[in-house]
Backbone bond lengths (Angstrom), bond angles and torsions (degrees), N, CA, C in turn:
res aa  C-N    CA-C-N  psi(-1)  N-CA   C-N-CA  omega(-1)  CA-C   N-CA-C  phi
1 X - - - 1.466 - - 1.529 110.44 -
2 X 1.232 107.13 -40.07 1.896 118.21 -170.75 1.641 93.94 -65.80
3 X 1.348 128.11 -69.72 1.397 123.38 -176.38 1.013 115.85 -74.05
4 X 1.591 133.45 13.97 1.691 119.06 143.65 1.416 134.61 -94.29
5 X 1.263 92.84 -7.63 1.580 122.82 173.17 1.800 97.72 -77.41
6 X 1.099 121.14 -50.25 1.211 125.38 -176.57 1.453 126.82 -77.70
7 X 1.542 110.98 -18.41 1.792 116.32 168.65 1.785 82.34 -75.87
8 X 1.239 137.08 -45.92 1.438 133.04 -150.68 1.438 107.09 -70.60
9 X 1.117 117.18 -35.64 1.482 116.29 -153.72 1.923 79.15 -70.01
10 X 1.624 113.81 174.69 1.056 121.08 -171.30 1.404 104.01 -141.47
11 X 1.684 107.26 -34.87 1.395 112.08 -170.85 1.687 101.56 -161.85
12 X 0.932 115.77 139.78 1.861 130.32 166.91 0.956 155.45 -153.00
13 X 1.669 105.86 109.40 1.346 128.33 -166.17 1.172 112.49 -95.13
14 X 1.301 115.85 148.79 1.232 133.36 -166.91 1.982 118.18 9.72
15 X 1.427 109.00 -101.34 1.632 109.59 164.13 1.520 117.86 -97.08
16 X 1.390 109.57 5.36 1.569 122.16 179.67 1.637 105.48 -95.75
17 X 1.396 121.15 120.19 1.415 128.51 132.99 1.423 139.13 -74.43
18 X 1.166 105.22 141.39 1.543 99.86 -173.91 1.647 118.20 -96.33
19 X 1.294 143.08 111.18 1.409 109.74 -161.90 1.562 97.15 -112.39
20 X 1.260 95.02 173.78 1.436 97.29 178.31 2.006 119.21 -111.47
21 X 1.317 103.33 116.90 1.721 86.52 -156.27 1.222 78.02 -106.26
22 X 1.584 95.49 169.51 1.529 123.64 171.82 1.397 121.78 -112.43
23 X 1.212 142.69 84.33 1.287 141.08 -149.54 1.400 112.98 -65.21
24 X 1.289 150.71 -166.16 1.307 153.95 104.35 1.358 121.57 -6.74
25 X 0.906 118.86 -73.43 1.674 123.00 156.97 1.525 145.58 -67.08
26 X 2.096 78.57 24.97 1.519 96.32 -176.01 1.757 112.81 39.39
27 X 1.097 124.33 40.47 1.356 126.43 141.49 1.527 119.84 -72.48
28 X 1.545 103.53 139.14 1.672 96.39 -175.91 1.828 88.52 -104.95
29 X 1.386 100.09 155.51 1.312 100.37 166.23 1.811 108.33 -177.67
30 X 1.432 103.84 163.49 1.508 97.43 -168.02 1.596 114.84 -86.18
31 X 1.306 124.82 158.17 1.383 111.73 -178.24 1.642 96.57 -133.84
32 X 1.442 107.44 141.42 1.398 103.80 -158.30 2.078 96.18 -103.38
33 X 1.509 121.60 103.85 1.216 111.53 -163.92 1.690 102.71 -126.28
34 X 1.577 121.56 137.07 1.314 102.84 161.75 1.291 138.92 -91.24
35 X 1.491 123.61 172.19 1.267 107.79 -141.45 1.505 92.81 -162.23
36 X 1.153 135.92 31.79 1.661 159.24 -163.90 1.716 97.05 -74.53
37 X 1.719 122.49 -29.87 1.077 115.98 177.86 1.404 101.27 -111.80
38 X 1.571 146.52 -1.93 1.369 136.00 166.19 1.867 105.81 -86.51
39 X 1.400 87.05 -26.37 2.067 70.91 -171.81 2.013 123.21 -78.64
40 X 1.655 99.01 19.54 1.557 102.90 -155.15 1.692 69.07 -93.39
41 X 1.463 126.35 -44.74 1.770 120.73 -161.08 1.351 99.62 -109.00
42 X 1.577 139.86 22.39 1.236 132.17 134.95 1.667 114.62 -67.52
């Protein structure tokens, strides 16, 4: 779980991750989500 979270992340600021989703229409794009309780066991 820890190293798929970590190919995903794209970019990280402060308590914000950036992820990178893949839509339906295979659009890539960033999604701006917090994550104040995933980054203590990344």
């Amino acid at each position: 779980m820890r190293q798929t979270i970590r190919n995903l992340i794209g970019e990280k600021k402060l308590n914000k991750l950036y992820f990178f989703i893949v839509d339906s229409t295979n659009r890539r794009h960033f999604t701006e989500i917090f994550v104040e309780d995933i980054m203590e066991d990344v």
